[in-house]
N, C-alpha and C positions, 0 to 999 in steps of 0.2 A: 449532345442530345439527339442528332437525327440517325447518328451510328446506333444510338437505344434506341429509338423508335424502328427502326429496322430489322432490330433481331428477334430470335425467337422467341419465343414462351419461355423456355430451359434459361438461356440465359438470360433472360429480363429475372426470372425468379433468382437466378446467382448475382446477378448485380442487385438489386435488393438486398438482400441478405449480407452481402459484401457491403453496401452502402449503411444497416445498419450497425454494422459491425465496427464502421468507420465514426459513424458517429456519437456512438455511445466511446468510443474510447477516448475520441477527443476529449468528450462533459465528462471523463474519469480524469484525463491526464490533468485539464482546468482547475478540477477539484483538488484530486491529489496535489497539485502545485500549491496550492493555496493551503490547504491542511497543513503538507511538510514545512514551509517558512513559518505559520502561526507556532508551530512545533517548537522546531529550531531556535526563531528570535526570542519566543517566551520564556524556553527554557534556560538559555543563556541570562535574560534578565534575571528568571529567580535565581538562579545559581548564583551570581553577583548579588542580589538581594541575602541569599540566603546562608555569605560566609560572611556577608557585612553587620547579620542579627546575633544578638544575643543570647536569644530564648526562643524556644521550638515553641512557645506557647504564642509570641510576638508574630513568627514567623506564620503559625497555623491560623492568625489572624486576619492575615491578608494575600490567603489561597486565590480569593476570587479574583484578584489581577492577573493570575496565571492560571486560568479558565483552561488552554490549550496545551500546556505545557508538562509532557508527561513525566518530569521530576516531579513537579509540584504534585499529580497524581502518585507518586512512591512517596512522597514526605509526607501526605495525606493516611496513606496508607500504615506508615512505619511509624506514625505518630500515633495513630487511633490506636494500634494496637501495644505503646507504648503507653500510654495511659491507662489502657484495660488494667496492662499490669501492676501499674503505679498505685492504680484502685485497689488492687489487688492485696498490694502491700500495704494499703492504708489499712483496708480491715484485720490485716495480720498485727497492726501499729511498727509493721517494718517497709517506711518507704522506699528502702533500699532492697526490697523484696528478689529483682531480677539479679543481684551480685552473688545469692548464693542460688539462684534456680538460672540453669545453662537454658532450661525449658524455655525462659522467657525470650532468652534472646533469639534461640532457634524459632520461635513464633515469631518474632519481626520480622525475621531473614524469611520466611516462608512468605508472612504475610507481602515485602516487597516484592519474593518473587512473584507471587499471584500479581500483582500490580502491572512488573512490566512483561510476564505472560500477557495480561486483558491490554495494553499501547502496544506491542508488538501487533496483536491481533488487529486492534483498530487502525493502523497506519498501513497493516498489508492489506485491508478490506479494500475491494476489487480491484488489487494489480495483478491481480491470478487470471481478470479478463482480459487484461492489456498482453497478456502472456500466450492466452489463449488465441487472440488476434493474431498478433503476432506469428505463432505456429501454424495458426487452420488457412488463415485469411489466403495465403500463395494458392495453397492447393484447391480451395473451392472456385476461383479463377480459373485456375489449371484445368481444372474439371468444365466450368463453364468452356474455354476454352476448345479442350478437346471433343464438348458435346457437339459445338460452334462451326469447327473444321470437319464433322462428319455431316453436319446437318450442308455444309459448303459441297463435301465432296458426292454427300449425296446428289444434290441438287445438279452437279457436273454430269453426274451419271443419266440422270434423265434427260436433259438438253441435250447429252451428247456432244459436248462443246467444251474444251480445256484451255481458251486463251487465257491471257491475263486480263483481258474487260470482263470475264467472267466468273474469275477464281477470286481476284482481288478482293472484292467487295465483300464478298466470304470470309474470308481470312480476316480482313479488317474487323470485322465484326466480334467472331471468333476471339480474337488477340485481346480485343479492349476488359475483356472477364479477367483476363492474366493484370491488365495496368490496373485495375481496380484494385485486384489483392493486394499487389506490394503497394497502393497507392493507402491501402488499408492497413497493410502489416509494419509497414516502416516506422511510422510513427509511433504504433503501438511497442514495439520491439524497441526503442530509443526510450522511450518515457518507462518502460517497464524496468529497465537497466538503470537509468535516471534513479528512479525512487530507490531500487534494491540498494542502491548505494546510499543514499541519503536515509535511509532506515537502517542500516548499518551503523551509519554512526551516531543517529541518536542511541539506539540500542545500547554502544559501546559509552554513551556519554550516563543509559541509565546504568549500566552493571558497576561502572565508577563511581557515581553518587551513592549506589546499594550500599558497596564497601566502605564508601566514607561516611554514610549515617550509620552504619552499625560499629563502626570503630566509635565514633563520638560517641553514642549507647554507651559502649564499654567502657569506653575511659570513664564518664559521667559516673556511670550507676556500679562500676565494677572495679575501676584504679587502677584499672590494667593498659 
């Protein structure tokens, strides 16, 4: 704090900005930590809930346990528009309506992709900041920095004086804009890499549930 109280205008506004920058990522990575495990543990229970059920109508019963869990959002989804069809075939009085329309099932397959298109979105909403961090956060230091060691060298020039009880105090000043950024960017760049990977593999846990509710579809309503 008194190395800040010290400097300049320039860089009091770069450490700011670099201080914001710090801590909006931390209350992202907090969140984000918290979101991905609700993610992860819920979805792991339905999945276990959801090959131990019987009936997609038992199972669409008790969605609201898996609140966060973005299977349960794709069996939501694959279900709703499996019923559309079912309705469909009632007013035709052919419940088995989707075994000879392919249409039917390519609308499930569409409708889960929509599903885990909107949880992809959701789980990457603001790691693109921690990324952003990450990247900018060194160089606007950097830049504080280099404003920092001119406003230093300027000041030599006018004294007329090059010791080190002279320059030092400058430099130090200068420098601290640089430890802010990577004191900013490290964490961001670690948490950002963190999630990208932990989003991965739910991602891979939805595109495997896709394929396994649209085979059950099939077999049920098509005997294939």
């Amino acid at each position: 704090m008194g190395i800040f109280a010290t400097t300049g205008l320039v860089v009091k506004l770069v450490l700011f900005v670099l201080l914001y920058f710090s801590v909006v990522s931390w209350a992202i990575i907090f969140f984000k930590l918290l979101q991905v495990h609700r993610a992860k543990n819920e979805s792991e229970r339905f999945l276990e809930f959801f090959w131990k059920a019987k009936r997609f109508d038992a199972i669409n019963a008790q969605l609201d346990r898996f609140a966060n869990s973005p299977l349960a959002v794709l069996f939501n989804e694959g279900y709703g528009e499996l019923k559309k069809l079912m309705e469909k075939g009632e007013e035709k009085q052919d419940p088995t309506v989707i075994s000879t329309d392919l249409a039917g099932i390519d609308n499930i397959s569409r409708a889960l992709r929509r599903a885990t298109t909107s949880e992809i979105t959701r789980l990457e909403k603001y790691t693109t900041f921690l990324a952003t961090t990450g990247s900018t956060a060194p160089f606007i230091g950097l830049f504080g920095t280099v404003w920092g060691i001119m406003t230093a060298f300027k000041g030599i020039g006018e004294t007329g004086s090059a010791s080190l009880a002279v320059v030092a105090p400058g430099i130090a000043e200068a420098l601290i804009a640089t430890a802010i950024g990577l004191v900013a960017a490290i964490p961001a760049v670690m948490g950002y890499n963190h999630f990208q990977h932990k989003i991965r593999v739910i991602v891979g846990e939805m595109d495997s549930f896709s394929t396994e509710f649209l085979n059950i579809v099939q077999r049920t309503f098509t005997g294939k």
